[in-house]
Backbone bond lengths (Angstrom), bond angles and torsions (degrees), N, CA, C in turn:
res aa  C-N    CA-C-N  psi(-1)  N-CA   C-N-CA  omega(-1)  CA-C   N-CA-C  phi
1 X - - - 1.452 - - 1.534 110.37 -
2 X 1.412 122.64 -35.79 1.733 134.21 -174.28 1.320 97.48 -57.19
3 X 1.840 103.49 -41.27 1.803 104.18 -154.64 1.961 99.55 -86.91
4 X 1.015 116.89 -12.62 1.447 117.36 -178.43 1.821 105.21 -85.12
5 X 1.429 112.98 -47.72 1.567 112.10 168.14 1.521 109.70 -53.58
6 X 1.443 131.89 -30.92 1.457 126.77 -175.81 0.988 92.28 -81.37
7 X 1.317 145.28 -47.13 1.655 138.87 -166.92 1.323 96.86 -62.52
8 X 1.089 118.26 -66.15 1.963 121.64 -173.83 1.644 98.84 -43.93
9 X 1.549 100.25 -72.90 1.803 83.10 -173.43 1.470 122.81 -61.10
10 X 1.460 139.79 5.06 1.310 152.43 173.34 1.414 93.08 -75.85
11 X 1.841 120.56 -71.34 1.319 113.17 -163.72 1.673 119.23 -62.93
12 X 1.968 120.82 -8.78 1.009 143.07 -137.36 1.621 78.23 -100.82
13 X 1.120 124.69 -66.44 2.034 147.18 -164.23 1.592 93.77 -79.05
14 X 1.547 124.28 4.56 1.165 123.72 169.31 1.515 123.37 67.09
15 X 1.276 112.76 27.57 1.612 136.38 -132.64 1.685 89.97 -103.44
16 X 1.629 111.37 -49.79 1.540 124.31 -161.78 1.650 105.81 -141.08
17 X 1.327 128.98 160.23 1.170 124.29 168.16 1.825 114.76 -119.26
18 X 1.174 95.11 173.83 1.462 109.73 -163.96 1.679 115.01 -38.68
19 X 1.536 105.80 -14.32 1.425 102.75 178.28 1.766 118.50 -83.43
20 X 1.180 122.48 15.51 0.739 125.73 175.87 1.445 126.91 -81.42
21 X 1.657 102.26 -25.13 1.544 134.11 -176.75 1.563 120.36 -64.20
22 X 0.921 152.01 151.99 1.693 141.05 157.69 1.739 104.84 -60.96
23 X 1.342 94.51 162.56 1.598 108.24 -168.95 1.734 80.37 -123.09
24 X 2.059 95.98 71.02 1.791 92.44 164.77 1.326 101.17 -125.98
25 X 1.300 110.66 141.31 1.680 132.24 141.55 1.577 93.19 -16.78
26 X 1.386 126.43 -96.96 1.104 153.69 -158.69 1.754 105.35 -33.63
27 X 0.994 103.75 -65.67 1.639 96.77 175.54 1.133 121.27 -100.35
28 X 1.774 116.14 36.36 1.347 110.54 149.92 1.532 101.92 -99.19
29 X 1.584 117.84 -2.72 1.138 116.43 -155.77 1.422 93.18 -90.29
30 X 1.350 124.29 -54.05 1.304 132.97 163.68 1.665 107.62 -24.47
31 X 1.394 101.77 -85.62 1.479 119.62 -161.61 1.775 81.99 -45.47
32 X 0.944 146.02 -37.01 1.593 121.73 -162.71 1.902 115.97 -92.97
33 X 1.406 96.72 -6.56 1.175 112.02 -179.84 1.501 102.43 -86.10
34 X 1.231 121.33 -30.93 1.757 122.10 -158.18 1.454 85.94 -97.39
35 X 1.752 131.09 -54.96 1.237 122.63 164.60 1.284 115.74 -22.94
36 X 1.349 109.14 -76.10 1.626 102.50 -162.64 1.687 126.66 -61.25
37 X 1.751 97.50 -15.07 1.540 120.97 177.40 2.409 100.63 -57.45
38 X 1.715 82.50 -52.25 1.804 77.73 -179.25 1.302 109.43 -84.10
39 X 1.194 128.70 -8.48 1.269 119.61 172.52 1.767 121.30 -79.27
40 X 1.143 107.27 -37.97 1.365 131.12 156.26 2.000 106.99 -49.20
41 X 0.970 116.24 -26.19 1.194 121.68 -165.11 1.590 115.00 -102.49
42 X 1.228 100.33 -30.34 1.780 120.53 -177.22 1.420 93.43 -90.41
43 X 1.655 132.10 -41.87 1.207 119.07 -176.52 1.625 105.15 -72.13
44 X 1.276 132.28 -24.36 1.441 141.91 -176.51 1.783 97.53 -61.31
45 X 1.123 104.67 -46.90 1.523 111.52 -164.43 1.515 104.06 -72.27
46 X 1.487 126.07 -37.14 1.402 137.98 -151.63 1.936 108.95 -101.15
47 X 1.607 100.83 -29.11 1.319 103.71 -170.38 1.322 108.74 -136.72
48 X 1.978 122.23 -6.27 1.718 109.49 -173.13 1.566 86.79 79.73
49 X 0.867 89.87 173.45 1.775 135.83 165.81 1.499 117.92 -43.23
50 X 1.605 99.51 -26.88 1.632 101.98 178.29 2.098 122.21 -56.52
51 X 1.507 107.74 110.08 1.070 110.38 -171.94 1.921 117.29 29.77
52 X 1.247 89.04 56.54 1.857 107.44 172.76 1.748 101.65 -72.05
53 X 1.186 131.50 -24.49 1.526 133.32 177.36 1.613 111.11 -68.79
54 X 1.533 83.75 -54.54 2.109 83.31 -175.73 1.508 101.90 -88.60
55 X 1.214 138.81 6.13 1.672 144.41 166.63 1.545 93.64 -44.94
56 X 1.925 84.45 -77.31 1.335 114.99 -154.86 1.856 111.42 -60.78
57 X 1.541 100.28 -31.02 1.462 106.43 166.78 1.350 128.11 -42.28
58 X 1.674 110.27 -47.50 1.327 115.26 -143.84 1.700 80.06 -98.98
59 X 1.206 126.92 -35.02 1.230 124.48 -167.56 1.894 110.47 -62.52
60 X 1.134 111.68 -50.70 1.494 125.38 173.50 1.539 98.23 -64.66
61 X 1.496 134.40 -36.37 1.865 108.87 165.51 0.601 135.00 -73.62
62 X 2.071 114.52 -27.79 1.148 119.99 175.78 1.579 113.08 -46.91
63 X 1.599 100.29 -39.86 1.885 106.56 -164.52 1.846 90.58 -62.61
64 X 1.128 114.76 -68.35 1.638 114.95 179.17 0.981 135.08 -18.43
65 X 1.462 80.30 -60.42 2.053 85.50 -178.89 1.785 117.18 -88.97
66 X 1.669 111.98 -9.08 1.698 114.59 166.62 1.858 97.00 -58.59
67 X 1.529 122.51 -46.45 0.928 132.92 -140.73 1.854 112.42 -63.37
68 X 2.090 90.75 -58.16 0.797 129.66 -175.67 1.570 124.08 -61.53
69 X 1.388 95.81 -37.77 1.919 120.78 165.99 1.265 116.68 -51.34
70 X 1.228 101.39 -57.48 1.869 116.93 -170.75 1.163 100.13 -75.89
71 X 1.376 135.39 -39.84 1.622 128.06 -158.30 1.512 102.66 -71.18
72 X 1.883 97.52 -45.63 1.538 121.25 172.56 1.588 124.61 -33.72
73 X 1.178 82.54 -84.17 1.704 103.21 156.93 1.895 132.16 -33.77
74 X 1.820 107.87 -35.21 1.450 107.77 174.79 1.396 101.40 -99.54
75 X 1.608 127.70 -20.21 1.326 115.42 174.60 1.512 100.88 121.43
76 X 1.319 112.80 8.87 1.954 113.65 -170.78 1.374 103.96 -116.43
77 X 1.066 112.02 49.88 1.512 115.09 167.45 1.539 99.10 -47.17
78 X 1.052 124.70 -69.35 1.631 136.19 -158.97 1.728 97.55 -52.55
79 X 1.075 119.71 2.31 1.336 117.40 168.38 1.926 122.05 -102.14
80 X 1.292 94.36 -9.77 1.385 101.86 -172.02 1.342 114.51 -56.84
81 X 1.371 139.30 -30.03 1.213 143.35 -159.54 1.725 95.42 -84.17
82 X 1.321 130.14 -56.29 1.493 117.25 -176.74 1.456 101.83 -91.81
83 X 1.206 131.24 5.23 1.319 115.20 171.45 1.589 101.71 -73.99
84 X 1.286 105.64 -57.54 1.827 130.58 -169.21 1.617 98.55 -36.56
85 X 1.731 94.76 -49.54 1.694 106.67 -162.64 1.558 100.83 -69.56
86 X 1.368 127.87 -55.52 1.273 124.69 155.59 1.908 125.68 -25.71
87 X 0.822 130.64 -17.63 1.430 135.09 -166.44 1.476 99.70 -117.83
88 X 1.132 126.62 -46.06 1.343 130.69 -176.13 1.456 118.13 -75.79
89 X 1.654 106.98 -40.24 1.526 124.18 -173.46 1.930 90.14 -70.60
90 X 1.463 112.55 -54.70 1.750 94.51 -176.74 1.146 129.49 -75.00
91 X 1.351 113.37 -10.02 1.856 142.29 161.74 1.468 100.94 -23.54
92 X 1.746 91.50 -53.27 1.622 121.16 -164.08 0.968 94.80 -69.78
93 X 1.024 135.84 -49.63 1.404 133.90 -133.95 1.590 84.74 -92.28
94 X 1.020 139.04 -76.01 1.383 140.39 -170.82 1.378 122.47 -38.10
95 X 1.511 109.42 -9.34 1.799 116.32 -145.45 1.956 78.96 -83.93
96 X 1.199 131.32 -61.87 1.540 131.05 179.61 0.965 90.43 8.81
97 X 1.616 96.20 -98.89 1.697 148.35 -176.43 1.664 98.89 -4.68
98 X 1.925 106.06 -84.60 1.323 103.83 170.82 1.224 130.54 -87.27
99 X 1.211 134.97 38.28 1.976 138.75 131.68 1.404 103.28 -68.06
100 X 1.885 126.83 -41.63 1.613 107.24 -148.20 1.418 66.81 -71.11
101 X 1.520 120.95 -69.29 1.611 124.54 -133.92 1.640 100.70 -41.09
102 X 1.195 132.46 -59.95 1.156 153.98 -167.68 1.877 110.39 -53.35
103 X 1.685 104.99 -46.92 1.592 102.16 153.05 1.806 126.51 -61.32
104 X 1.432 88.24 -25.56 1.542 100.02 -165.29 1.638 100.79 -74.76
105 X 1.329 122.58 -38.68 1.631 131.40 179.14 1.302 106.62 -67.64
106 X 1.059 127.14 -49.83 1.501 142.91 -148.23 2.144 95.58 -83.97
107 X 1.524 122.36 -42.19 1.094 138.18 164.75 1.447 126.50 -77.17
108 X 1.581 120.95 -118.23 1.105 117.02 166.72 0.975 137.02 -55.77
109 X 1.301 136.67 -18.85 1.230 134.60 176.71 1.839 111.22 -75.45
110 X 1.322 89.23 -12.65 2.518 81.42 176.60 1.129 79.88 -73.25
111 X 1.421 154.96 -29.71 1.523 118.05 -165.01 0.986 120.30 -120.44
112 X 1.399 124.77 -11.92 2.240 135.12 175.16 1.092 86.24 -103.35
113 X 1.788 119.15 112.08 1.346 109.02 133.64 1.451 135.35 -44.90
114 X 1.305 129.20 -18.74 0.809 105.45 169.13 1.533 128.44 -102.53
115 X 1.068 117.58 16.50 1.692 127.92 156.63 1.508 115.07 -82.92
116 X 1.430 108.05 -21.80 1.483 102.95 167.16 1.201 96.90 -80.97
117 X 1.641 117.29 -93.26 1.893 92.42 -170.94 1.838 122.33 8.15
118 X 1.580 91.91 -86.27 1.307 92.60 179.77 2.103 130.12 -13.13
119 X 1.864 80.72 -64.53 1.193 108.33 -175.61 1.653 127.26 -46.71
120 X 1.707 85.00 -58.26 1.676 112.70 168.72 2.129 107.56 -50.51
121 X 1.046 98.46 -60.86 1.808 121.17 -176.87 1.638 86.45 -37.70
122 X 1.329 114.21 -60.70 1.656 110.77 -135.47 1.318 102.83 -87.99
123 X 1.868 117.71 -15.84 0.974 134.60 -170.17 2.198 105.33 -80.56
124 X 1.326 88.10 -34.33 1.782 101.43 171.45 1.325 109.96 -55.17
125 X 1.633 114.03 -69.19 1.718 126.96 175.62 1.487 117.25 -33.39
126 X 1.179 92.48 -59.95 1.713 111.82 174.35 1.320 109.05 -42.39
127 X 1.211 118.73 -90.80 1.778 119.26 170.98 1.489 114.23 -37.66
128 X 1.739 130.92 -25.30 1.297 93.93 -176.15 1.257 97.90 -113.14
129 X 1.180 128.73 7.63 1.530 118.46 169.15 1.555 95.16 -88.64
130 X 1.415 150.84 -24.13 1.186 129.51 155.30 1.246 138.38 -50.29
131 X 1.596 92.54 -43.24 1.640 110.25 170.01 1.794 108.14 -52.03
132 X 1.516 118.27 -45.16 1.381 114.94 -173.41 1.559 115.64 -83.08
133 X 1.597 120.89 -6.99 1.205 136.94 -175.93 1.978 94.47 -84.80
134 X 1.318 120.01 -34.04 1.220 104.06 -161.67 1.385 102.55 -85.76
135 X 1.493 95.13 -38.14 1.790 114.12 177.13 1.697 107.93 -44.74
136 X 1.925 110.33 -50.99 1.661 85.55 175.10 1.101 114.70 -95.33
137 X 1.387 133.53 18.90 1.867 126.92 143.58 1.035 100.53 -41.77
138 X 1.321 120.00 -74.25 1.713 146.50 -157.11 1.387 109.36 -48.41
139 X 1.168 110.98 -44.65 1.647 134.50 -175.23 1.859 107.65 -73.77
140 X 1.212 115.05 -44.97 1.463 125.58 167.40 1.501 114.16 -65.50
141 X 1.087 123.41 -57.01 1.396 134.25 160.83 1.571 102.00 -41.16
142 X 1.037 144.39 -101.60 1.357 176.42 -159.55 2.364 94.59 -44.29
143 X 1.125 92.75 -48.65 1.777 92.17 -176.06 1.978 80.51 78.95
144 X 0.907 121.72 81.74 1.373 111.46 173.18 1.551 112.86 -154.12
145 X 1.370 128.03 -170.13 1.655 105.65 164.48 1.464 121.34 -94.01
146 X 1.374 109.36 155.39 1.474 101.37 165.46 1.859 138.10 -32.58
147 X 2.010 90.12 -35.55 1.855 93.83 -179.19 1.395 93.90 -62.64
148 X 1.522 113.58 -37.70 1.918 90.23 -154.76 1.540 96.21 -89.99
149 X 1.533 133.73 -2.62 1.457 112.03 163.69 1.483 104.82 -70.36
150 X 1.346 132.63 -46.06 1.277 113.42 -168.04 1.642 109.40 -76.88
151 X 0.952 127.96 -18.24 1.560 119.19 170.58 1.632 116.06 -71.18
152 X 1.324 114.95 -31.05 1.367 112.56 163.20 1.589 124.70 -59.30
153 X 1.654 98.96 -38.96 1.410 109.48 170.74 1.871 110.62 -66.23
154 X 1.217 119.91 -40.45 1.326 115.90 -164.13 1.373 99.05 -57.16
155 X 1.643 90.23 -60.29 1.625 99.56 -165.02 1.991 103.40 -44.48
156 X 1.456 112.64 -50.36 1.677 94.61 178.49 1.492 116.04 -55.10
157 X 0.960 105.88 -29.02 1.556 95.87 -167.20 1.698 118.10 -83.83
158 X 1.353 125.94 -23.20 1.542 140.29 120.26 1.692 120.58 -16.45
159 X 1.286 100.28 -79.69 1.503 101.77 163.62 1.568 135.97 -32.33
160 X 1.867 83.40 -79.47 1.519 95.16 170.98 1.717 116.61 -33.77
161 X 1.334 102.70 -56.11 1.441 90.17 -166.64 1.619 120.80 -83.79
162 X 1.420 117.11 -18.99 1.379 113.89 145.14 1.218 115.58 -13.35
163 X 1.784 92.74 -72.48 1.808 104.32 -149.34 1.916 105.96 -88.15
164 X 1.384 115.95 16.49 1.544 130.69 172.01 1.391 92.30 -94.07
165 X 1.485 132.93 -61.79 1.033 135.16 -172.01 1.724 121.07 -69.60
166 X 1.332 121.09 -4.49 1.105 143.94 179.51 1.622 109.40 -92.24
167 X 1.663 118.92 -40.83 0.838 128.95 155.67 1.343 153.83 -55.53
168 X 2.000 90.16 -53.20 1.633 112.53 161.61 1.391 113.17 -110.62
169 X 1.466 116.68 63.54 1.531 97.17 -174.13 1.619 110.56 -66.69
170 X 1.245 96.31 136.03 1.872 109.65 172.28 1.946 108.22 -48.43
171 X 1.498 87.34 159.76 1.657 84.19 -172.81 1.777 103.34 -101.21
172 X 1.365 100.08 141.20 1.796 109.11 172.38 0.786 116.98 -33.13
């Protein structure tokens, strides 16, 4: 378990790519179970209780099926299992990061500007060092460059949330 958290934070610091991972069933099964645990948890924080099941649903296919498309599409299926595990395992890894920020907005920050700053700032980093974390999954997977892993990533993450917000539109 020690040596799979060093691999995640290796591929996370951009250090190693997804081949470093096992090509198991088993800990994609994990990694998608603990995913959907913080995702389930960030939607708790962001929306209550309101349809937190199909949140967390659509969010864990979205990751699947971005994954599954692209690998599909270049011909690397046989990569899907540590790519998947790669995306999900730093999913994890990031979820900390965005729970504090996300307690931190939701609390002190409506009333110290300067805990929002903070909040707002750390909340930017966060998203684009994820955005460039998925991009060099994508990029390791793919044998491709870093620009076009992170443009594959942007574009999902554009999408995705389109089609979340298409789904759950917020109420008037």
């Amino acid at each position: 378990m020690t040596q799979l958290l060093r691999s995640l934070v290796q591929i996370a610091l951009l250090r190693k790519d997804p081949s470093v991972l096992p090509a198991s069933v088993a800990l994609g099964a994990l990694l998608a179970f603990a995913c959907a645990l913080t995702s389930a948890l960030q939607s708790w924080i962001l929306y209550g209780s309101d349809r937190i099941v199909s949140r967390t649903a659509v969010d864990l296919g979205l990751s699947v099926a971005l994954v599954w498309v692209v690998l599909a599409i270049t011909r690397r299926g046989h990569r899907f299992r540590q790519t998947m595990s790669a995306v999900l395992g730093t999913s994890v890894l990031a979820a900390p990061f965005v729970v504090v920020l996300l307690l931190l907005m939701q609390g002190p920050a409506a009333t110290y500007y300067p805990v929002w700053l903070v909040a707002r700032t750390g909340a930017v980093v966060v998203t684009i060092w994820f955005i460039v974390v998925i991009g060099h999954i994508l990029r390791g997977a793919l044998e491709t460059g870093l620009v076009t892993g992170v443009a594959i990533a942007l574009t999902w993450l554009i999408a995705s949330r389109a089609l979340a917000e298409r789904l759950f539109p917020m109420a008037a």
